[in-house]
C-alpha positions as CSV (number, residue, x, y, z in Angstrom):
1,X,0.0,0.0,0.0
2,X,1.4,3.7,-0.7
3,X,2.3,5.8,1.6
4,X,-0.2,8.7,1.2
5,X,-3.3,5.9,1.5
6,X,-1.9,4.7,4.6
7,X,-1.9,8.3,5.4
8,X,-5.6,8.8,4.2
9,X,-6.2,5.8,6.2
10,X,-4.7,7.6,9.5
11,X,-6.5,10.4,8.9
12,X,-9.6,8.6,8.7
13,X,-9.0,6.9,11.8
14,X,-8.8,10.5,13.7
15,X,-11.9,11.7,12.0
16,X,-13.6,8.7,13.3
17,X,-12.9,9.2,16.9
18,X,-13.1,12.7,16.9
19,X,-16.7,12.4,15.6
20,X,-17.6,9.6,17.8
21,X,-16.7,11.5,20.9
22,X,-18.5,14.5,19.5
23,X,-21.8,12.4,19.3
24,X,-21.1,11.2,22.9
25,X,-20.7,15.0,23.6
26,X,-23.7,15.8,22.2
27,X,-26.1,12.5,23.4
28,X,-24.8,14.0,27.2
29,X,-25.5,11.6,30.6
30,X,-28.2,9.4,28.7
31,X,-25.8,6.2,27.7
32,X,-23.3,7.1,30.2
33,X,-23.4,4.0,32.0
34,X,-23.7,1.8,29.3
35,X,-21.1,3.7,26.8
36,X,-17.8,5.4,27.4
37,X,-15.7,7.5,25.1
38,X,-12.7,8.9,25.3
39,X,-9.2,9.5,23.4
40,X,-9.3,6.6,21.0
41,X,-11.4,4.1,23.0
42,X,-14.8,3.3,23.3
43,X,-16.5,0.5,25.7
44,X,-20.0,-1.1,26.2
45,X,-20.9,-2.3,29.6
46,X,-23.8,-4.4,30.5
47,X,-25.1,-6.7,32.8
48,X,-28.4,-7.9,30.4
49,X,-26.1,-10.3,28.9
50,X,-24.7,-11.5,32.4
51,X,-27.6,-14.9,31.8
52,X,-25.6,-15.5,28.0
53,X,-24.6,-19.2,28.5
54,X,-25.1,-19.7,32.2
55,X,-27.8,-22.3,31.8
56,X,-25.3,-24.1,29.4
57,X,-22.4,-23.8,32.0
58,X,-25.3,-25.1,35.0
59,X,-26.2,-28.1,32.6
60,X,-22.4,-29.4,31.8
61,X,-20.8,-28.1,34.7
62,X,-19.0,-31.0,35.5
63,X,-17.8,-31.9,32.1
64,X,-16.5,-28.0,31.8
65,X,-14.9,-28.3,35.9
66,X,-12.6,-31.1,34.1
67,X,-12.0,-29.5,31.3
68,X,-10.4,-26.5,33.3
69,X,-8.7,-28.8,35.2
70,X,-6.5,-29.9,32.5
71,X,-6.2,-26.1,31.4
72,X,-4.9,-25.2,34.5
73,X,-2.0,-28.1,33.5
74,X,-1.5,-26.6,30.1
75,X,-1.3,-23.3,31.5
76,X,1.3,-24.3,33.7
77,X,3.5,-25.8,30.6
78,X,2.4,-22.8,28.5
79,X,3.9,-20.0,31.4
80,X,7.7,-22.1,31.1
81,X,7.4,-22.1,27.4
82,X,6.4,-18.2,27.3
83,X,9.8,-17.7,29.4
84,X,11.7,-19.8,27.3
85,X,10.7,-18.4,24.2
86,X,11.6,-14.7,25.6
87,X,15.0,-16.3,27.3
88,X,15.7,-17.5,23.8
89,X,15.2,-14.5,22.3
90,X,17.6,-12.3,24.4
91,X,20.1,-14.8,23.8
92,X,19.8,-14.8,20.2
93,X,20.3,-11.0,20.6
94,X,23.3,-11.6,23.1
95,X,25.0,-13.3,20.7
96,X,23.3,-12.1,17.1
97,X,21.8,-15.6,16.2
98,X,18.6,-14.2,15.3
99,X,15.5,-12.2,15.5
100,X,13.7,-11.2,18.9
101,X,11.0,-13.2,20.1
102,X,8.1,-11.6,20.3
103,X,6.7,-8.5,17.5
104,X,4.2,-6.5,18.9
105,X,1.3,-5.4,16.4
106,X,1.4,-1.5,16.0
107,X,-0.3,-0.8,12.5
108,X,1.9,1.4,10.5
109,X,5.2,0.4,12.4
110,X,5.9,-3.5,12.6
111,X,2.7,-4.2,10.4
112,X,1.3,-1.8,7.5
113,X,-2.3,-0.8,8.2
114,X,-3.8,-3.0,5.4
115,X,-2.8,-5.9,6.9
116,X,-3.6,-5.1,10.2
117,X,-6.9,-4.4,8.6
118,X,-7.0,-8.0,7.5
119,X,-6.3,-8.8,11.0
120,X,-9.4,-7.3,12.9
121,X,-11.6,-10.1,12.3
122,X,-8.7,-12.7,13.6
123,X,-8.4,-10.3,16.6
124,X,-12.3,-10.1,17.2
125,X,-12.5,-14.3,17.3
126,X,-9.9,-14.3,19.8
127,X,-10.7,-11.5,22.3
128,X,-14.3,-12.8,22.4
129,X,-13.4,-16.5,23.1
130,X,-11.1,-15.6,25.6
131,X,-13.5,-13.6,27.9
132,X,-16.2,-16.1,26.7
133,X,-14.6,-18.7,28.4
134,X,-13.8,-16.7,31.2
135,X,-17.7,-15.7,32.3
136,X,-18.2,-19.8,31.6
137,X,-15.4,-20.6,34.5
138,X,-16.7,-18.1,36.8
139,X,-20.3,-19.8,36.4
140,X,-19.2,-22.9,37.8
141,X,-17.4,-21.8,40.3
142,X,-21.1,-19.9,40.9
143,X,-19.4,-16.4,41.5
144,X,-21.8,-13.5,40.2
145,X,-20.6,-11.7,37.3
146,X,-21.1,-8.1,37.7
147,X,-20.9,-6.6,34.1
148,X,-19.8,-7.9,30.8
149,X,-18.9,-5.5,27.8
150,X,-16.7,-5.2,24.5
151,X,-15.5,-2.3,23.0
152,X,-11.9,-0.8,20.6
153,X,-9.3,0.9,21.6
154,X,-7.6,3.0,18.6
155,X,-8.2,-0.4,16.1
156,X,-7.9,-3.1,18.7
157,X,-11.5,-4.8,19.4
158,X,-11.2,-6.1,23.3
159,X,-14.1,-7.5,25.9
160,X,-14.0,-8.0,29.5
161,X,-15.9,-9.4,32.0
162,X,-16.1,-8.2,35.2
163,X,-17.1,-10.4,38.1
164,X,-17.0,-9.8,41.5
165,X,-13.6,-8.7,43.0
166,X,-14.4,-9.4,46.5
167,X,-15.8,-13.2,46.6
168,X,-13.3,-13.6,43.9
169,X,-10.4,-13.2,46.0
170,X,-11.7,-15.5,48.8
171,X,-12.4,-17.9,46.5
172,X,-10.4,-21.6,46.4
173,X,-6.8,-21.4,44.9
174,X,-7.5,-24.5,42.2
175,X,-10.9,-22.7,41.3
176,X,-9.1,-19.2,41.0
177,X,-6.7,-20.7,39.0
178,X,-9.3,-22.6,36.6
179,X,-10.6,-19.3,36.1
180,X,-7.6,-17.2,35.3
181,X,-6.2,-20.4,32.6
182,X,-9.6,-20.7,30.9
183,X,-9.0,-18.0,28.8
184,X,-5.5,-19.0,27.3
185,X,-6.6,-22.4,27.5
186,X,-9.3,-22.0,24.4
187,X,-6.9,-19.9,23.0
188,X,-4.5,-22.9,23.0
189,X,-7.0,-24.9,21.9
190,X,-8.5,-23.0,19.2
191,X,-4.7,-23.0,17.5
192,X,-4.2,-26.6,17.8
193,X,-8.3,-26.9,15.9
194,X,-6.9,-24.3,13.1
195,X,-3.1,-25.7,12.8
196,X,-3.7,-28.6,10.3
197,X,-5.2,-26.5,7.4
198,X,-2.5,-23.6,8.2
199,X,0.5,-25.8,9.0
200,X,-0.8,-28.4,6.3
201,X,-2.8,-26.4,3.2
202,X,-3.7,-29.3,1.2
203,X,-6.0,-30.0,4.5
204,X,-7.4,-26.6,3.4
205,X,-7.7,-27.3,-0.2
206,X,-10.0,-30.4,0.6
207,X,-11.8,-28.1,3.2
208,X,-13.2,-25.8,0.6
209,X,-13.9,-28.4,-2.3
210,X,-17.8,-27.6,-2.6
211,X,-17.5,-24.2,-3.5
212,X,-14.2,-24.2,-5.3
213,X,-12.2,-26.4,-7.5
214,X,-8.5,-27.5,-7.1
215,X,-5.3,-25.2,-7.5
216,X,-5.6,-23.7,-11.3
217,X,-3.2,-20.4,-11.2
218,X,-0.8,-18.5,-9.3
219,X,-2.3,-15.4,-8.4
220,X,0.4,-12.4,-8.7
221,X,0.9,-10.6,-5.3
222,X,3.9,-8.7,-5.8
223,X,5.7,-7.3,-9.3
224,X,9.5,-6.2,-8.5
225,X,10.2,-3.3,-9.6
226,X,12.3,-2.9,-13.2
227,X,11.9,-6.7,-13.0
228,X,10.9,-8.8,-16.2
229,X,7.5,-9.0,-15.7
230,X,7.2,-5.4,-14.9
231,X,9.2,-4.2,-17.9
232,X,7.9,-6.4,-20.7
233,X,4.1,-6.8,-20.0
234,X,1.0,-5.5,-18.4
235,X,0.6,-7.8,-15.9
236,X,-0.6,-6.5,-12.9
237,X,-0.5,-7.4,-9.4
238,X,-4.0,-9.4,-8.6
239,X,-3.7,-11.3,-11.9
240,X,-3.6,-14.9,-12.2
241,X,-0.8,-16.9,-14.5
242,X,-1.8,-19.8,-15.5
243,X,0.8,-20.8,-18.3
244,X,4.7,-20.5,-18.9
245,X,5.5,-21.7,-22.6
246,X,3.6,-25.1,-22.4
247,X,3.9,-25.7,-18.3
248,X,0.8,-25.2,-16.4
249,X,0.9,-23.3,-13.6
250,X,-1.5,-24.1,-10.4
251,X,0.9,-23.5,-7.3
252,X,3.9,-21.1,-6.7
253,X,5.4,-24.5,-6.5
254,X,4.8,-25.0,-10.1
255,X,7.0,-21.7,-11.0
256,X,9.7,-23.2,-9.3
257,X,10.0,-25.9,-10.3
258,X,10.5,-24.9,-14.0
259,X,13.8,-23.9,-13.0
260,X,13.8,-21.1,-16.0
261,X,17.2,-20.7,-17.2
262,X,18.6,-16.4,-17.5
263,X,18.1,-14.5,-20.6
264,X,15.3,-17.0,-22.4
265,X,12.1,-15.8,-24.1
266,X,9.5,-17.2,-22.2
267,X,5.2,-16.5,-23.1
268,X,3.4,-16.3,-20.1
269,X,-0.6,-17.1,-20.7
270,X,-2.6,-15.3,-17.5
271,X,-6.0,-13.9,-16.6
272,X,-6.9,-10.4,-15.6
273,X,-8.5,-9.7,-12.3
274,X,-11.0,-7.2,-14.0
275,X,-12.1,-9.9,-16.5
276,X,-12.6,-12.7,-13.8
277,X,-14.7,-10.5,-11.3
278,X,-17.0,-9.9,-14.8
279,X,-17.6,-13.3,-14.6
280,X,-15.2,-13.6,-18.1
281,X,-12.6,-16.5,-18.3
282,X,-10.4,-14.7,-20.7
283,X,-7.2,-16.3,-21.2
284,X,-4.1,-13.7,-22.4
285,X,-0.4,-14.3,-23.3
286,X,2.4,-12.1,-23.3
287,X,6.7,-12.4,-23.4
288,X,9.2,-11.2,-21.5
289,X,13.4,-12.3,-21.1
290,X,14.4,-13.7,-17.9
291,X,17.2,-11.9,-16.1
292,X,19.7,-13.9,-13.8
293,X,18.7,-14.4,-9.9
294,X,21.0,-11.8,-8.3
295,X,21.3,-14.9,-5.6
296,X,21.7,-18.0,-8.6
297,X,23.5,-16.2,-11.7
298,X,22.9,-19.8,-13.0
299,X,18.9,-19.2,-12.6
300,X,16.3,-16.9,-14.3
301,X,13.7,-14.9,-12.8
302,X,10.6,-13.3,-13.9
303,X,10.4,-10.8,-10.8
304,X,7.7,-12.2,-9.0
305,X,7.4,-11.5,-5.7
306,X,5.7,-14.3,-3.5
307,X,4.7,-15.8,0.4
308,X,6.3,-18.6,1.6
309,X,5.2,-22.1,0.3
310,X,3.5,-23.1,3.2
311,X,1.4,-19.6,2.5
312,X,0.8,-20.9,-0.9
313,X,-3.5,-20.8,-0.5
314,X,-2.7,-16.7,-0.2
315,X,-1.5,-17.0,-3.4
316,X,-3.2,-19.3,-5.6
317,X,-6.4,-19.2,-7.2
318,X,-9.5,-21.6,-6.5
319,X,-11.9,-21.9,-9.4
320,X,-15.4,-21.0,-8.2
321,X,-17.8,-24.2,-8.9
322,X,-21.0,-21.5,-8.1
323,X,-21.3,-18.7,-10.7
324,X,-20.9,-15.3,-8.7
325,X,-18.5,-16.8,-6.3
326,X,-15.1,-14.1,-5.9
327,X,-12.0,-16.1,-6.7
328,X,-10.5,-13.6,-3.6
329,X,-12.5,-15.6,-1.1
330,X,-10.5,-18.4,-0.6
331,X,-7.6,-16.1,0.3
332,X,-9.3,-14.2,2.6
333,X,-10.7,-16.9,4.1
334,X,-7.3,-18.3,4.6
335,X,-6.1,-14.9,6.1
336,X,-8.4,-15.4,8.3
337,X,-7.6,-18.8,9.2
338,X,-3.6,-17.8,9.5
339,X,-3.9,-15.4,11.7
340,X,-6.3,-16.9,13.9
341,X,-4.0,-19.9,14.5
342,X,-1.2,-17.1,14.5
343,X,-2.8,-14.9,17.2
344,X,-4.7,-17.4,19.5
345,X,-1.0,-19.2,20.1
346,X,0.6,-16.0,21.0
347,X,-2.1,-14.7,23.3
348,X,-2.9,-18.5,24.9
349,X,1.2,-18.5,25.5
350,X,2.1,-15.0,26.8
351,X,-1.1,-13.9,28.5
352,X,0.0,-16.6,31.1
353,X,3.4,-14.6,31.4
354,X,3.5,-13.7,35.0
355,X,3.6,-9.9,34.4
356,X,0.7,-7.6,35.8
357,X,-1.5,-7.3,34.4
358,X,-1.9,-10.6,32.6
359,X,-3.6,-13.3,33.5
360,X,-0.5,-15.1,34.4
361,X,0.6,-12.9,37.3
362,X,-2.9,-13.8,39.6
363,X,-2.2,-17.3,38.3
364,X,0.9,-17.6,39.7
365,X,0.2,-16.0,43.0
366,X,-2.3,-18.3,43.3
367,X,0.0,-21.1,42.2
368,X,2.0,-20.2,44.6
369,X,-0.7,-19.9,47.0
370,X,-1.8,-23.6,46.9
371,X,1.6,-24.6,47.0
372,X,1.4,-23.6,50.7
373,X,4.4,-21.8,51.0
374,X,5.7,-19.5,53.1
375,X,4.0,-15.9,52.4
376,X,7.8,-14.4,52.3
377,X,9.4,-17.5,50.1
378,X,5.6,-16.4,48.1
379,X,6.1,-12.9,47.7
380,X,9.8,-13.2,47.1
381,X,9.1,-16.0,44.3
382,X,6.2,-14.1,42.7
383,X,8.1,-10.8,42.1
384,X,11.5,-12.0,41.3
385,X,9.8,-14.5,38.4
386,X,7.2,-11.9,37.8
387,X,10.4,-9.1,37.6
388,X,12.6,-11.7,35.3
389,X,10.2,-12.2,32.8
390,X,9.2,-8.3,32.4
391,X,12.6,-7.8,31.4
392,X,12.9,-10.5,29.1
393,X,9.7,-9.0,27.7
394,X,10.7,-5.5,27.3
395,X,14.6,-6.9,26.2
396,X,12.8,-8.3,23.1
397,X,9.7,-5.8,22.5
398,X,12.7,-2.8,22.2
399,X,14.7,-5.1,19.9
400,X,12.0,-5.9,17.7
401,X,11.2,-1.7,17.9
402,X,14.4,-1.3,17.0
């Protein structure tokens, strides 16, 4: 995306809040215990929806009470590994091995704002099934939920639920602790439901076989610039090539394998975007001349740019099998599906680092708690753990800002 529409994108991100808290303004004290506005958040709260799956929690309590049980395991396992992972990471740094650990999301700086915007409806699945699974927890352990309520902050969707504080904290250590890991725990376990088709996209090919034939073209992300393909046709970036010479091409798998040689005259047969969303299977042919791989002088290149293989469903096109179908929706379906998986791990990982305030700091303490320790050995474990793993956080967040 170019600069100055990221820019118009910005801009129209301020003009949103600024007229949002306008309206609020303007509406005065009549939502203002429901809604709250201020610089670049806004939050619902209610307590109408405080009876949204209770019965189902009453009616499999036990089942779900088990269930935690072995989140509160996984959690466990999941707090080393977040440690580990960050330890990792600052010794990769230590000793220049490799990239930090951890990349937080800030649209415009680590990611550009059109993926991020791709990313929204990844973030909204996760958020929701993590608080979701949070008010089911509290309903068994029959602890009254006081408000529940979703909102944004600048672009970030979030929900909460807000029980009550008091009966909360004199509640059992396992049951606290059930509580706190139930939210990284469907996290974990809605990664490990999406892994196969993300790890494994064949799975994901077979997945979406009613609406949409096998691979039939490689659909062009990215055009280098003073590249082949940018200099000799007028291929453009959303087109799908379907044809080098006499090779058909389904997969970026398929290009490379034709292992083009530098300097040959190849004809490339591909259909427009424009034409396919007209419902018009037109298929056009144009030349170009390799040019030698800056990285393989013994190899050509067309100048395609491209995702990893493993990505390949981001770019390759699904023939539709139901007229009116976009070709673009298995691609964003898959986005979808990526960054799911991608963003359920993360948060089912490091919300259960010990760091306030995370859900992994109460859990500890709690840990700790039913470990009946001594309250100094406690208190001295807690923040010393708690203290080590904010500065392996913050080691690798400023190396990855950096």
């Amino acid at each position: 995306m170019k600069m100055n529409e990221e820019l118009l994108i910005f801009l129209g991100i301020l003009l949103f809040w600024a007229s949002l808290y306008v309206i609020h303004r303007a509406i005065g004290d009549k939502f203002k215990k429901e809604i709250s506005i201020g610089p670049f958040y806004l939050y619902v709260k209610t307590s109408k929806l405080n009876r949204l799956f209770e019965d189902f929690s009453k009616r499999n309590s036990q089942k779900i009470s088990k269930i935690l049980s072995i989140g509160v395991g996984t959690c466990v396992i999941a707090m080393v590994y977040a440690i580990y992972i960050l330890s990792a990471g600052v010794y990769n740094l230590i000793t220049l091995r490799g990239a930090p650990a951890v990349m937080p999301i800030l649209p415009g700086i680590t990611v550009s704002i059109e993926t991020f915007m791709k990313m929204i409806p990844a973030i909204t699945i996760v958020v929701l099934l993590h608080e979701l699974f949070h008010k089911i927890a509290f309903h068994i352990g029959k602890l009254r939920i006081k408000s529940i309520g979703f909102g944004i902050f600048l672009m970030f969707p979030f929900a909460f639920v807000e029980p009550d504080e008091e009966k909360f904290k004199k509640s059992g250590h396992f049951f606290k602790m059930k509580a706190l890991a139930a939210g990284s725990f469907i996290n974990l376990i809605t990664a490990a439901i999406l892994a196969p088709p993300v790890v494994y996209p064949p799975i994901y090919d077979g997945c979406i076989q009613l609406l949409y034939g096998p691979p039939a073209g490689l659909i062009v992300v990215g055009i280098e610039k003073n590249s082949p393909i940018d200099n000799f046709t007028h291929i453009k970036v959303g087109d799908i090539i379907v044809k080098i010479d006499s090779s058909r091409i389904r997969t970026i798998r398929d290009l490379d394998e034709l292992d083009l040689p530098p300097k040959k005259n190849i004809t490339i047969s591909y259909y427009r975007a424009e034409d396919l969303a007209k419902g018009e299977l037109i298929e056009r042919s144009e030349w170009l001349i390799t040019e030698s791989d800056p990285l393989n002088k013994s190899r050509g290149v067309i100048g395609i740019l491209s995702y990893s293989h493993r990505l390949y469903p981001l770019m390759t096109y699904y023939p539709p099998r139901i007229s009116g179908l976009s070709f673009y929706l298995p691609k964003i379906l898959f986005e979808v599906l990526f960054w799911a998986f991608m963003l359920s791990f993360s948060v089912g990982i490091f919300n259960m680092l010990p760091i306030y305030p995370l859900d992994g700091y109460e859990f500890l303490k709690s840990l700790l708690e039913a470990l009946k320790l001594d309250e100094e050995l406690r208190r001295t474990a807690l923040y010393g753990i708690s203290g080590v793993s904010l500065f392996l956080l913050m080691m690798n967040l400023l190396a990855a800002l950096w």
